[in-house]
Backbone as a chain_set.jsonl record, in Angstrom:
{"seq": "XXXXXXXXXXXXXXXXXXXXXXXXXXXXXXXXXXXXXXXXXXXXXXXXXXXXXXXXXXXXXXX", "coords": {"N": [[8.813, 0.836, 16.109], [10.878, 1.117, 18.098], [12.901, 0.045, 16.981], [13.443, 1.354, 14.985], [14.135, 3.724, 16.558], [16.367, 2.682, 18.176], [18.281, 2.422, 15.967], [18.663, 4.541, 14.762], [16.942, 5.319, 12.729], [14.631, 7.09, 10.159], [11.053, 6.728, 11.33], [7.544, 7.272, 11.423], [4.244, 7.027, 12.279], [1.354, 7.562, 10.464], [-1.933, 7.468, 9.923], [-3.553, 6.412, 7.664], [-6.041, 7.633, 4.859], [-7.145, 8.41, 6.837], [-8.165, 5.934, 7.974], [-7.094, 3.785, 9.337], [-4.159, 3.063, 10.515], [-0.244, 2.791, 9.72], [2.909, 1.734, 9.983], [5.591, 3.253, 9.253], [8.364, 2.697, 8.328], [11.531, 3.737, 7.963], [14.141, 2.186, 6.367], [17.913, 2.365, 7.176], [17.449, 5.064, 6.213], [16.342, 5.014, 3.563], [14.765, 3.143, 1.931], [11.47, 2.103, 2.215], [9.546, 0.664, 4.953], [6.184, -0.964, 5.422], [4.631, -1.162, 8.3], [2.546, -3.215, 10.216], [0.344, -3.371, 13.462], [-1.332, -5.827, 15.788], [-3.591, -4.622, 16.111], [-3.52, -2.627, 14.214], [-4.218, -4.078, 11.687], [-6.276, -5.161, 12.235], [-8.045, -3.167, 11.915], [-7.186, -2.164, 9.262], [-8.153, -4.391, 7.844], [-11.051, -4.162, 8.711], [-11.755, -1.875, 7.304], [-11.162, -1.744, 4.337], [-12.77, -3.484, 2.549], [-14.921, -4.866, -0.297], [-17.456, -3.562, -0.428], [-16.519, -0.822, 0.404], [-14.285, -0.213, -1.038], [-15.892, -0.224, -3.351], [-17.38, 1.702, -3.583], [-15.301, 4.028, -2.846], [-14.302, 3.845, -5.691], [-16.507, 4.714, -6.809], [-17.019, 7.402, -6.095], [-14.775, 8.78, -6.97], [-12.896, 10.402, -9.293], [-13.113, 10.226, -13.389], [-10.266, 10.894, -14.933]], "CA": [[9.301, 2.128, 16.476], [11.697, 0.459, 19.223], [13.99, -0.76, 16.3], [13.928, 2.791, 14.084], [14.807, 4.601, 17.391], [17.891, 1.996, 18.434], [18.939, 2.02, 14.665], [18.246, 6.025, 14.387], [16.069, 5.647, 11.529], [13.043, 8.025, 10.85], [9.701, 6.447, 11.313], [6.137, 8.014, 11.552], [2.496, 6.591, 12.431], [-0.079, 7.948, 9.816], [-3.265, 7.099, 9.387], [-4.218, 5.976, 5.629], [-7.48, 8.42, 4.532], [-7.922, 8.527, 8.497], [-8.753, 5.092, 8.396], [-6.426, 2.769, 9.37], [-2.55, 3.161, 10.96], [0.346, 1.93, 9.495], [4.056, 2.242, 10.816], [6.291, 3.586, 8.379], [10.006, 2.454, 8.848], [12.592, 4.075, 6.214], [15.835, 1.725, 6.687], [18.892, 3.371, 6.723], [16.77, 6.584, 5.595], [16.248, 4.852, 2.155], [14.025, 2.297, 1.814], [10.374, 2.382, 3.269], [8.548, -0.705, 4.753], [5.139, -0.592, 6.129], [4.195, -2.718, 9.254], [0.743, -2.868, 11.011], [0.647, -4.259, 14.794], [-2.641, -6.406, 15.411], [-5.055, -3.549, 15.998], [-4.016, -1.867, 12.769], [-4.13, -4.953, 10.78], [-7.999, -5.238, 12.287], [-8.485, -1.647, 11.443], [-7.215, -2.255, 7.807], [-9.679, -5.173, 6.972], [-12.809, -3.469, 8.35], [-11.919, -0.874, 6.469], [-10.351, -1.885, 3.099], [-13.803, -4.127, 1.967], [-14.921, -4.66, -1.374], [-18.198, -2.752, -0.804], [-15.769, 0.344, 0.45], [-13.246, 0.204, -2.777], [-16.76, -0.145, -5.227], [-17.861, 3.289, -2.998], [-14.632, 4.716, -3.359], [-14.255, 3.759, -7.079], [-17.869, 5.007, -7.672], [-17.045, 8.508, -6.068], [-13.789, 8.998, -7.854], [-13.365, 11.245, -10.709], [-12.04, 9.684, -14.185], [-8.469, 11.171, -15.619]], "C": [[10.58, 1.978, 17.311], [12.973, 0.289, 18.24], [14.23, 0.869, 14.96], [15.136, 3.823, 15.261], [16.041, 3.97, 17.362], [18.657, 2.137, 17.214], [18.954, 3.888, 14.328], [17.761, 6.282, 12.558], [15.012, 5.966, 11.704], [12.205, 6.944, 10.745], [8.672, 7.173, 11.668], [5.429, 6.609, 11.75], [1.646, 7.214, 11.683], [-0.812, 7.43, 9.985], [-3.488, 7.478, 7.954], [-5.32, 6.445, 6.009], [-7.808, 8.595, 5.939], [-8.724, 7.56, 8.679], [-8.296, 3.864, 9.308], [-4.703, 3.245, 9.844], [-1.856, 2.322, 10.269], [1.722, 2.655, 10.412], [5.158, 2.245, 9.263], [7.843, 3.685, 8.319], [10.658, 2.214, 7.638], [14.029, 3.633, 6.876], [16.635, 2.418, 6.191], [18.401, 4.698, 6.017], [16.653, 6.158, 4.141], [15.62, 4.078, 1.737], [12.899, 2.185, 2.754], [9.69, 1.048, 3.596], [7.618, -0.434, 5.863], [4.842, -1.663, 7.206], [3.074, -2.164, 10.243], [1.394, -4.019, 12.122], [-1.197, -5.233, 14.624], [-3.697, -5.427, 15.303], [-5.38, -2.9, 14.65], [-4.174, -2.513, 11.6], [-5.613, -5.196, 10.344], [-8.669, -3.845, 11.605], [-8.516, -1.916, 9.606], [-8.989, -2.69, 7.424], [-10.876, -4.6, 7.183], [-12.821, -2.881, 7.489], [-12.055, -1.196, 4.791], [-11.688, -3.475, 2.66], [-13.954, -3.988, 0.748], [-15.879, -3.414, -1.687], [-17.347, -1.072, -0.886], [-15.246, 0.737, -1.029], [-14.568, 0.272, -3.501], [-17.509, 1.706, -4.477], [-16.707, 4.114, -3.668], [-14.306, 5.0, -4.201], [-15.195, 4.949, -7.574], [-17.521, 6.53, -7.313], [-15.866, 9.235, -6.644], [-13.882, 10.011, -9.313], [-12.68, 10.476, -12.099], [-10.846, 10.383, -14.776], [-9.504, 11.487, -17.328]], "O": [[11.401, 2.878, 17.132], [14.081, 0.406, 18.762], [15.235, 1.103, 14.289], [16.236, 4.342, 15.069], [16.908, 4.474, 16.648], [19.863, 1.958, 17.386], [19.503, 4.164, 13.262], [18.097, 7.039, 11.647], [14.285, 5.667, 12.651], [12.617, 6.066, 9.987], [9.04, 7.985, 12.516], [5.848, 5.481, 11.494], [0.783, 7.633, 12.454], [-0.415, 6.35, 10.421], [-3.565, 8.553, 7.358], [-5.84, 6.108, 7.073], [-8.954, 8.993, 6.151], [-9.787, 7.713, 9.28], [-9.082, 3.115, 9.89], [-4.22, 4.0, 9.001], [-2.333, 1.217, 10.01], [1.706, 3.623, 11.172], [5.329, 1.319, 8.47], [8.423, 4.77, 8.268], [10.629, 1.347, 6.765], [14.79, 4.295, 7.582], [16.507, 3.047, 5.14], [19.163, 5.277, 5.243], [16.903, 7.084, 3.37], [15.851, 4.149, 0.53], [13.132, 2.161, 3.963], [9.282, 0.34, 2.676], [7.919, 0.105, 6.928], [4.827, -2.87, 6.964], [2.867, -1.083, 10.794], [2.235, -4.913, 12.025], [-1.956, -5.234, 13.655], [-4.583, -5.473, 14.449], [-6.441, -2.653, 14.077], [-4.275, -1.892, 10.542], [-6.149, -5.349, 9.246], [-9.677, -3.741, 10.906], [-9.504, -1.878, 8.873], [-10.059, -2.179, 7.095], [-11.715, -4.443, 6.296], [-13.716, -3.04, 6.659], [-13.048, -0.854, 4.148], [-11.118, -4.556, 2.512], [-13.292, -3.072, 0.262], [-15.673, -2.546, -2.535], [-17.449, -0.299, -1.838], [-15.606, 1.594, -1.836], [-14.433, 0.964, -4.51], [-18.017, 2.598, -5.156], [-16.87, 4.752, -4.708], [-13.881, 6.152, -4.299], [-14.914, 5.835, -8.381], [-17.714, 7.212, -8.32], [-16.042, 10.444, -6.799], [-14.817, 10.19, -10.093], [-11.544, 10.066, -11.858], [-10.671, 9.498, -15.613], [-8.908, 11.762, -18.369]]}, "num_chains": 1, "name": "protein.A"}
């Protein structure tokens, strides 16, 4: 966030599904790259499991 502000490029903090933070830094307003600090890196992996994705798969609708 330190390096969007000094550079005056936007960034945000979401939360993915409200599970997990990422940091969302659009260089020069045109290119997006995602970066997790350690907490949201830990946050990911609990989250982002296989059993999770075969849940989330299974409640999914098909196309």
């Amino acid at each position: 966030m330190a390096i969007a502000l000094r550079e005056g490029w936007p960034a945000k903090y979401p939360k993915r599904g409200g599970q997990f933070g990422v940091i969302e830094l659009w260089i020069e307003g045109r290119q997006m790259i995602e970066g997790l600090t350690a907490e949201m890196q830990a946050e990911h992996l609990a989250t982002v499991t296989i059993d999770n994705w075969r849940a989330m798969l299974a409640a999914s609708t098909p196309v």
